[in-house]
MIMAR-924489 format. One record per residue: residue in three letters; x negated, y negated, z negated of N, C-alpha, C, O in turn. Coordinates in Angstrom, 2 decimals, padded with zeros to 5 digits. Each point is the difference from the previous one (the first is absolute). Layout:
N
+-----+---------+---------+---------+---------+---------+---------+---------+---------+---------+---------+---------+---------+
:   r :      nx :      ny :      nz :     cax :     cay :     caz :      cx :      cy :      cz :      ox :      oy :      oz :
+-----+---------+---------+---------+---------+---------+---------+---------+---------+---------+---------+---------+---------+
: ALA :       X :       Y :       Z :       X :       Y :       Z :       X :       Y :       Z :       X :       Y :       Z :
...
+-----+---------+---------+---------+---------+---------+---------+---------+---------+---------+---------+---------+---------+
This chain:
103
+-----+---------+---------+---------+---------+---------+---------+---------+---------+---------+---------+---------+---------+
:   r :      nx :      ny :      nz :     cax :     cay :     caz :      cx :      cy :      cz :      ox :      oy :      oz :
+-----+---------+---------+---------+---------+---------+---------+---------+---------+---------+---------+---------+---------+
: UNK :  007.99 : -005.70 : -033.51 :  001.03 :  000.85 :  000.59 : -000.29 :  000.16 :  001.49 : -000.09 : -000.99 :  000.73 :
: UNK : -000.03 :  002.15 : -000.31 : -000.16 :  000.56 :  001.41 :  001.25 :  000.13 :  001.00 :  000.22 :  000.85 :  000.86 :
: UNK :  000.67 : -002.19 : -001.36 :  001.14 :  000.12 :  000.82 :  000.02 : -000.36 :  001.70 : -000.51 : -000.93 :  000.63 :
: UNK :  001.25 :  001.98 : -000.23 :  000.11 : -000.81 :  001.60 :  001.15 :  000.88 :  000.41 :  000.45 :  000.92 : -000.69 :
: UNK :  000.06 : -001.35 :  002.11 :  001.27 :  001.22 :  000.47 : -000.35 : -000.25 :  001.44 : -000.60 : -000.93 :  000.54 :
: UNK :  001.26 :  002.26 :  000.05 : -000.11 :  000.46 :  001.38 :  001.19 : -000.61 :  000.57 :  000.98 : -000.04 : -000.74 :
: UNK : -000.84 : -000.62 :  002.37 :  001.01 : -000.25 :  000.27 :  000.36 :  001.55 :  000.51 : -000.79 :  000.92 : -000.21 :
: UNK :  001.98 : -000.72 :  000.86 :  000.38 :  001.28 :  000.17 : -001.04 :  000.89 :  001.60 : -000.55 :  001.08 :  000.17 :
: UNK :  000.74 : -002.06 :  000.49 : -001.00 : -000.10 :  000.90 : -001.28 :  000.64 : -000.24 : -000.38 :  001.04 :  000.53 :
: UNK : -000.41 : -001.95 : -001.60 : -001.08 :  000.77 : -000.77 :  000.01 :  001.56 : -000.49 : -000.68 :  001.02 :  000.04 :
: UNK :  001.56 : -001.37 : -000.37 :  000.34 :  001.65 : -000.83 :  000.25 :  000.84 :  000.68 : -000.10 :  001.12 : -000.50 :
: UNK :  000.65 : -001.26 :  002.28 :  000.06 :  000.72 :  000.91 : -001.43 :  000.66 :  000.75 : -000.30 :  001.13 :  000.40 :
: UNK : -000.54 : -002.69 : -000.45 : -001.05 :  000.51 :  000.59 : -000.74 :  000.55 : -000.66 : -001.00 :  000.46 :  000.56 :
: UNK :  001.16 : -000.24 : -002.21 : -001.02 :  000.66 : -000.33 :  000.40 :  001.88 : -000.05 : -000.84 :  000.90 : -000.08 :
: UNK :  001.87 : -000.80 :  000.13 :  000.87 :  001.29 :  000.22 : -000.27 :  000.40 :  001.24 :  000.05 :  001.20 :  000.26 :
: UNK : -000.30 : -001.87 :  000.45 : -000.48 :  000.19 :  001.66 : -001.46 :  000.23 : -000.11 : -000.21 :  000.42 :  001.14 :
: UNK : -000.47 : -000.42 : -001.48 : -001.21 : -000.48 : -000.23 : -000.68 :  001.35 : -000.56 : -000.92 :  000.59 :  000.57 :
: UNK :  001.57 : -000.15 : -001.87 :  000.27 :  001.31 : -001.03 : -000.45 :  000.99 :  000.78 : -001.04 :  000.65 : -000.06 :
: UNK :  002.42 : -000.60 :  001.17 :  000.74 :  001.36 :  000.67 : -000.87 :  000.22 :  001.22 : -000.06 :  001.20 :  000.29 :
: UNK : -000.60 : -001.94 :  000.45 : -001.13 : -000.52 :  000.62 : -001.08 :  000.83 : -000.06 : -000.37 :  000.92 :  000.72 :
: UNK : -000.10 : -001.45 : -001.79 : -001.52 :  000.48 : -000.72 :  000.46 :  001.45 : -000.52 : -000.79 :  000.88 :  000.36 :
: UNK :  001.87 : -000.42 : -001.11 :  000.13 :  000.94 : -000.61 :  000.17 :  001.06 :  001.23 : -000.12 :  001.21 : -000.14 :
: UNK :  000.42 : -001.84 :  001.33 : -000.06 :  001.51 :  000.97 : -001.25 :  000.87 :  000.16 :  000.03 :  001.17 :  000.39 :
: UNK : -000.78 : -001.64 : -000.61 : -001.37 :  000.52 :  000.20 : -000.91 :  000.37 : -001.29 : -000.91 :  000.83 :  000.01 :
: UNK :  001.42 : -001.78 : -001.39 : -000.58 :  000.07 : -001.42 :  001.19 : -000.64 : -000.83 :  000.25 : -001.13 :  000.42 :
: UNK :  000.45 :  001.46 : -001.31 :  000.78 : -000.12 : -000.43 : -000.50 : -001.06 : -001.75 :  000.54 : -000.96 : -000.57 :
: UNK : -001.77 :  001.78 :  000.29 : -001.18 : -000.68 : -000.94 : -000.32 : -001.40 :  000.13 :  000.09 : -000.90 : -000.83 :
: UNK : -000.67 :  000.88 :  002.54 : -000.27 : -001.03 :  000.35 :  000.96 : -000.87 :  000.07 : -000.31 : -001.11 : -000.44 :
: UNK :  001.21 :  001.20 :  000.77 :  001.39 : -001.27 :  000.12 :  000.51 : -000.32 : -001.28 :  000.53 : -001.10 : -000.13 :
: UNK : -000.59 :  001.84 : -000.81 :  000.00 :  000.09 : -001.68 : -001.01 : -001.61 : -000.31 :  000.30 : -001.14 : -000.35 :
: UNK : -001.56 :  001.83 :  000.68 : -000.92 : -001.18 : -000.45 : -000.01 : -001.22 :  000.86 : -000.24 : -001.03 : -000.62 :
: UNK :  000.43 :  000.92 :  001.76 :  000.18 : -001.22 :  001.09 :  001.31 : -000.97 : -000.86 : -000.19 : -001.17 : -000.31 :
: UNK :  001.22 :  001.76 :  000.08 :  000.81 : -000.80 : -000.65 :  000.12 : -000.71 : -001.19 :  000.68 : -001.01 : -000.21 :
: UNK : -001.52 :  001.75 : -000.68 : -000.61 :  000.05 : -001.17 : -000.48 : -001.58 :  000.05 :  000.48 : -001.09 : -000.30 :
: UNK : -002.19 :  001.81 :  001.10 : -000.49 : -001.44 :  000.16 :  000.58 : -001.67 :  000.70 : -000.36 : -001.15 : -000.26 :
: UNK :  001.33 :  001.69 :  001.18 :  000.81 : -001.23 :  000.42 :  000.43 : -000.64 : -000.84 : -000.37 : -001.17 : -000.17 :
: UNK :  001.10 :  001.65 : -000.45 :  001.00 : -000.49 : -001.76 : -001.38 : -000.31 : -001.14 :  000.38 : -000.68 : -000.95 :
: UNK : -001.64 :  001.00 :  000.89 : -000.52 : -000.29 : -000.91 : -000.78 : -001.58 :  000.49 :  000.07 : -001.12 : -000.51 :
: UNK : -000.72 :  001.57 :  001.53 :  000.00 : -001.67 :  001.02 :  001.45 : -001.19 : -000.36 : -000.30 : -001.19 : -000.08 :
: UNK :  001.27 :  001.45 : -000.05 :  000.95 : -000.64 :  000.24 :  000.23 : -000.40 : -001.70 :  000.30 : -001.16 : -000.31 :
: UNK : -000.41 :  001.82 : -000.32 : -000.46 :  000.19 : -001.59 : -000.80 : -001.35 : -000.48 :  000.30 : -000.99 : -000.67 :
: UNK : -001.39 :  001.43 :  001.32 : -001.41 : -001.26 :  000.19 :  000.20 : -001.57 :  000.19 : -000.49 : -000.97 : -000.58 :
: UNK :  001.72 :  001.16 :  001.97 :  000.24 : -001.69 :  000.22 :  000.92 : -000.51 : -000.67 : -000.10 : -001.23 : -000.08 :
: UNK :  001.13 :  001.77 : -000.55 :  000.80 : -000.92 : -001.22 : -000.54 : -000.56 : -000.97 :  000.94 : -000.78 : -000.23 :
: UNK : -001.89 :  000.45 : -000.76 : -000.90 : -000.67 : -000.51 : -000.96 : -001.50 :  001.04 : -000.49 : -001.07 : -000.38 :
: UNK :  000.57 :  001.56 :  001.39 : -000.56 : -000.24 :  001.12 :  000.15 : -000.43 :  001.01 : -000.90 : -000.38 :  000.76 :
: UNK :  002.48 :  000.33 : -000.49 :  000.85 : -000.29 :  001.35 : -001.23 : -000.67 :  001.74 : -000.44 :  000.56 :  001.00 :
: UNK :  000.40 : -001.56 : -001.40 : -001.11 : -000.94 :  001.07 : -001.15 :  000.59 :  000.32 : -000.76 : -000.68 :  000.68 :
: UNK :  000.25 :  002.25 : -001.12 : -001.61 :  000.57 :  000.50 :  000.75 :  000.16 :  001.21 : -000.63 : -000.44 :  000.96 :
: UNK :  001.66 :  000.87 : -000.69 : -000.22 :  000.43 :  001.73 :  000.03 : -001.30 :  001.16 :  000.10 : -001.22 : -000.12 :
: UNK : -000.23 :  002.07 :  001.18 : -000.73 : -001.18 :  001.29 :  001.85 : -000.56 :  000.77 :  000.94 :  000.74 :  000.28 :
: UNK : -001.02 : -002.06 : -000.16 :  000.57 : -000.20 :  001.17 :  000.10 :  000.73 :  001.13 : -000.86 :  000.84 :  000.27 :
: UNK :  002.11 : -001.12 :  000.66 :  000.34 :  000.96 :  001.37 :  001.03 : -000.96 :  000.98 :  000.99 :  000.44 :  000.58 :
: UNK : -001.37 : -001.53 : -000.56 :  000.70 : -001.15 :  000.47 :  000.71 :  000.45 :  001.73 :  001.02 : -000.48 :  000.49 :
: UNK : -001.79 :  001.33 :  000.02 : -000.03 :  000.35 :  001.36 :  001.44 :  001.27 :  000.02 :  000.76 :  000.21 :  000.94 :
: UNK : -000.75 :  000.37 : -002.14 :  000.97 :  000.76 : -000.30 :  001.91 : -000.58 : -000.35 :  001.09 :  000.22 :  000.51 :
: UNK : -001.55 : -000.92 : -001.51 :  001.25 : -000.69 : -000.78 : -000.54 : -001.61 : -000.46 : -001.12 : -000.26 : -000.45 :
: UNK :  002.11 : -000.59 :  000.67 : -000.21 : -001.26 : -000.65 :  000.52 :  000.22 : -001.04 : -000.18 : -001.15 : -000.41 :
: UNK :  000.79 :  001.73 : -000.60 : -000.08 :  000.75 : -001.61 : -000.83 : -000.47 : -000.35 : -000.92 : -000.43 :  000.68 :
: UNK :  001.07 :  000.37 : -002.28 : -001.11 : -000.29 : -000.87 : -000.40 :  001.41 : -000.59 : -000.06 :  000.30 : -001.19 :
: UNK : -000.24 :  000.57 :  002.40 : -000.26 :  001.23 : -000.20 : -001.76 :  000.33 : -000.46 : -001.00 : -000.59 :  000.42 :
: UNK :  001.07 :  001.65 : -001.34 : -001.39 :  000.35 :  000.15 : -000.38 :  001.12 :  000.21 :  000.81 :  000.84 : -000.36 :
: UNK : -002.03 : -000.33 :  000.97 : -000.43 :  001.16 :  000.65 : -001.53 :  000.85 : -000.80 : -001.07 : -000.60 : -000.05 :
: UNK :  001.20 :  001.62 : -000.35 : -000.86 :  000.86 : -000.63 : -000.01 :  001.49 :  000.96 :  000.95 :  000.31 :  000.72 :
: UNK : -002.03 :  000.41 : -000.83 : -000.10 :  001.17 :  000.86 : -000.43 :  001.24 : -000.92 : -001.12 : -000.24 : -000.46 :
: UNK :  001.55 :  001.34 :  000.08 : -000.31 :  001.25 : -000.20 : -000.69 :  000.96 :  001.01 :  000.60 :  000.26 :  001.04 :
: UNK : -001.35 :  000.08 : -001.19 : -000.78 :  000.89 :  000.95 :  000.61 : -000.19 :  001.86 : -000.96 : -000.45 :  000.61 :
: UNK :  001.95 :  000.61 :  000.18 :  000.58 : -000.43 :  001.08 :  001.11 : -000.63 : -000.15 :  000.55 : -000.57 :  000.94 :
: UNK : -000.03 :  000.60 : -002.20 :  001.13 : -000.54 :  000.31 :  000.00 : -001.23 : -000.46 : -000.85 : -000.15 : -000.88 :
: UNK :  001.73 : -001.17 :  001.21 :  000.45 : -001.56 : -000.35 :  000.67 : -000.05 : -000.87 :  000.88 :  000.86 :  000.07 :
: UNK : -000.76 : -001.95 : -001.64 :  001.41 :  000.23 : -000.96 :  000.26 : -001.82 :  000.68 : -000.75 : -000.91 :  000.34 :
: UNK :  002.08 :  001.09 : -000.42 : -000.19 : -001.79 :  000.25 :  001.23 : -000.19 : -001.33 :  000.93 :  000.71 : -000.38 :
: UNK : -001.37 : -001.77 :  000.02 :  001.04 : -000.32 : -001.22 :  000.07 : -001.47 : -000.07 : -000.60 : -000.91 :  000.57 :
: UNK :  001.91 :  000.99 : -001.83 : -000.18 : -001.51 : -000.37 : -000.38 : -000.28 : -001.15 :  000.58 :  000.39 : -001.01 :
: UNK : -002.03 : -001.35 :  001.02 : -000.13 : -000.12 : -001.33 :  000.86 : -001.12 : -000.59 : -000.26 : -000.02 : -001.20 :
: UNK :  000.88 : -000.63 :  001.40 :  000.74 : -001.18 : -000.92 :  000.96 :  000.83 : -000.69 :  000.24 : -000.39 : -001.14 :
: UNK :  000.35 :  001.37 :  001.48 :  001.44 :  000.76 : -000.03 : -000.51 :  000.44 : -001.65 : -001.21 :  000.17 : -000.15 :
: UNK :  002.14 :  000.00 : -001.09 : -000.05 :  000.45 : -001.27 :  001.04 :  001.44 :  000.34 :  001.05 : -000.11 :  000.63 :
: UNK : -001.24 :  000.59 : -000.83 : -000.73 :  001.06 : -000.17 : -001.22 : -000.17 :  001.38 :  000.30 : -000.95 :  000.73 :
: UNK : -000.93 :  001.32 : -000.50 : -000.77 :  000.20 :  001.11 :  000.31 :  000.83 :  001.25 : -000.09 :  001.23 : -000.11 :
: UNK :  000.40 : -001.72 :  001.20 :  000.74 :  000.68 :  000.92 : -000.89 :  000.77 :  001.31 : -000.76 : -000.59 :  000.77 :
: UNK :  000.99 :  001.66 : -000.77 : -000.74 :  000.73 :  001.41 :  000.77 :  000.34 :  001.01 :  000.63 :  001.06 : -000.07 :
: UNK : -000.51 : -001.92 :  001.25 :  000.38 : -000.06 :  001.04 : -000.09 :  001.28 :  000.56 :  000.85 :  000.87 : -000.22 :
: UNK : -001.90 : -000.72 :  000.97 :  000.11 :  001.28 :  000.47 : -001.55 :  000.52 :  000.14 : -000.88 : -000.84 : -000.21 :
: UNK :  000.53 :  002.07 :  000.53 : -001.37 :  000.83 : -000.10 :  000.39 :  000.24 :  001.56 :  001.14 :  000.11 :  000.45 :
: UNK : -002.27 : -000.06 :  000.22 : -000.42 : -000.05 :  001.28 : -000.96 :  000.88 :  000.49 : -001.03 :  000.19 : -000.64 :
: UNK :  001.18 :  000.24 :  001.45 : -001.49 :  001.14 :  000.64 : -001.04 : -001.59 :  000.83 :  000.29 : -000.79 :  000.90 :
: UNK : -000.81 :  000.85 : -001.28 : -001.32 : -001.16 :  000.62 : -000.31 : -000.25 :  001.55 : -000.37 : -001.06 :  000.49 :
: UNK :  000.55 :  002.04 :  000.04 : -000.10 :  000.26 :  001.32 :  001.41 : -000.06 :  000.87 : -000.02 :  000.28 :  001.20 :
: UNK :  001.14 : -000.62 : -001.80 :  001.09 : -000.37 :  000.63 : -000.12 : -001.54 :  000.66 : -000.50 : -000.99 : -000.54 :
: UNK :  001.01 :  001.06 :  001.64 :  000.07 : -001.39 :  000.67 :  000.31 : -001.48 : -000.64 :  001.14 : -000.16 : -000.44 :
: UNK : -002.12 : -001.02 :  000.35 :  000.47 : -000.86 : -000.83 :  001.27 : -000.19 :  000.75 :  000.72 :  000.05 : -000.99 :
: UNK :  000.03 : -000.21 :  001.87 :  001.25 : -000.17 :  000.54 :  001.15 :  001.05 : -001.32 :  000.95 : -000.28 : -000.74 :
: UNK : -001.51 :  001.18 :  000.97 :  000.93 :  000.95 : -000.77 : -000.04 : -000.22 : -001.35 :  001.11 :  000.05 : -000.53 :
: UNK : -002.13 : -000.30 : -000.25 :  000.14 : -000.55 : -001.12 :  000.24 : -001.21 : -000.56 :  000.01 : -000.17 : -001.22 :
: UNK :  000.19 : -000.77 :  002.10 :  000.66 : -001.49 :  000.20 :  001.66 :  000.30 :  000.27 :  000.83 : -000.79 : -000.44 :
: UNK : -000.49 :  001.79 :  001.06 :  001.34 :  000.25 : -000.14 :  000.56 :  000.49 : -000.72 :  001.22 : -000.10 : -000.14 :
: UNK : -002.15 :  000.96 : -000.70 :  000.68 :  001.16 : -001.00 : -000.25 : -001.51 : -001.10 :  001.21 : -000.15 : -000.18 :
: UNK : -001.69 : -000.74 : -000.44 : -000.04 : -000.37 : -000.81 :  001.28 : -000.87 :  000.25 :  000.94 :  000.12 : -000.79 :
: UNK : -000.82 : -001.07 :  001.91 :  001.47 : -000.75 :  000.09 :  001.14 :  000.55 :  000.25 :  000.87 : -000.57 :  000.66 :
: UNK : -000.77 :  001.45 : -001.03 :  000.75 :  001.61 : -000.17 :  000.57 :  000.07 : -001.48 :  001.04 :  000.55 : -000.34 :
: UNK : -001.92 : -001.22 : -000.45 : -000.36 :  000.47 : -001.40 :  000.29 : -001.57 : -000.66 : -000.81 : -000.40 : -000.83 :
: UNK :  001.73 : -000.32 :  001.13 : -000.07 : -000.81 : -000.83 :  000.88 : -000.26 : -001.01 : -000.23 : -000.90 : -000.80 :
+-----+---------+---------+---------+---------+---------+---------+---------+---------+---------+---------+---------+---------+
């Protein structure tokens, strides 16, 4: 079973994310999301492939990357939980806040 859930957060950023990409290719933000969720697909069987981010969150968070963007999740969580999707190039400050933001 390919179960997992978005916190709302998540589900924001990936709607952000969408509307983003779709200004310019509407196709393209189609498939960017696609593949985010199919990545995310991948680690529920799997939870522990992604990397530590200790510098970010003392969470027992884990961190995987799609083309620029960060998923950080929890793998212990049943269903499997995705914190939030991240642009890569945002400030670790800013993404250390947006995650204790998110708890």
């Amino acid at each position: 079973m390919n179960a997992f859930a978005l916190h709302p957060g998540a589900f924001d950023d990936l709607a952000v994310i969408r509307r983003d990409v779709a200004e310019d290719n509407p196709d393209a933000a189609d498939r960017l999301v696609l593949e985010i969720l199919n990545v995310i697909r991948t680690l529920v069987p799997f939870p522990h492939l992604g990397f530590q981010r200790p510098q970010l969150t003392s969470r027992p968070l884990r961190f995987t990357v799609v083309r620029e963007y960060v998923i950080a999740y929890a793998p212990d969580h049943k269903p499997l939980l995705v914190v939030a999707v991240i642009h890569g190039r945002r400030s670790p400050r800013v993404m250390a806040a947006l995650l204790r933001g998110r708890e």
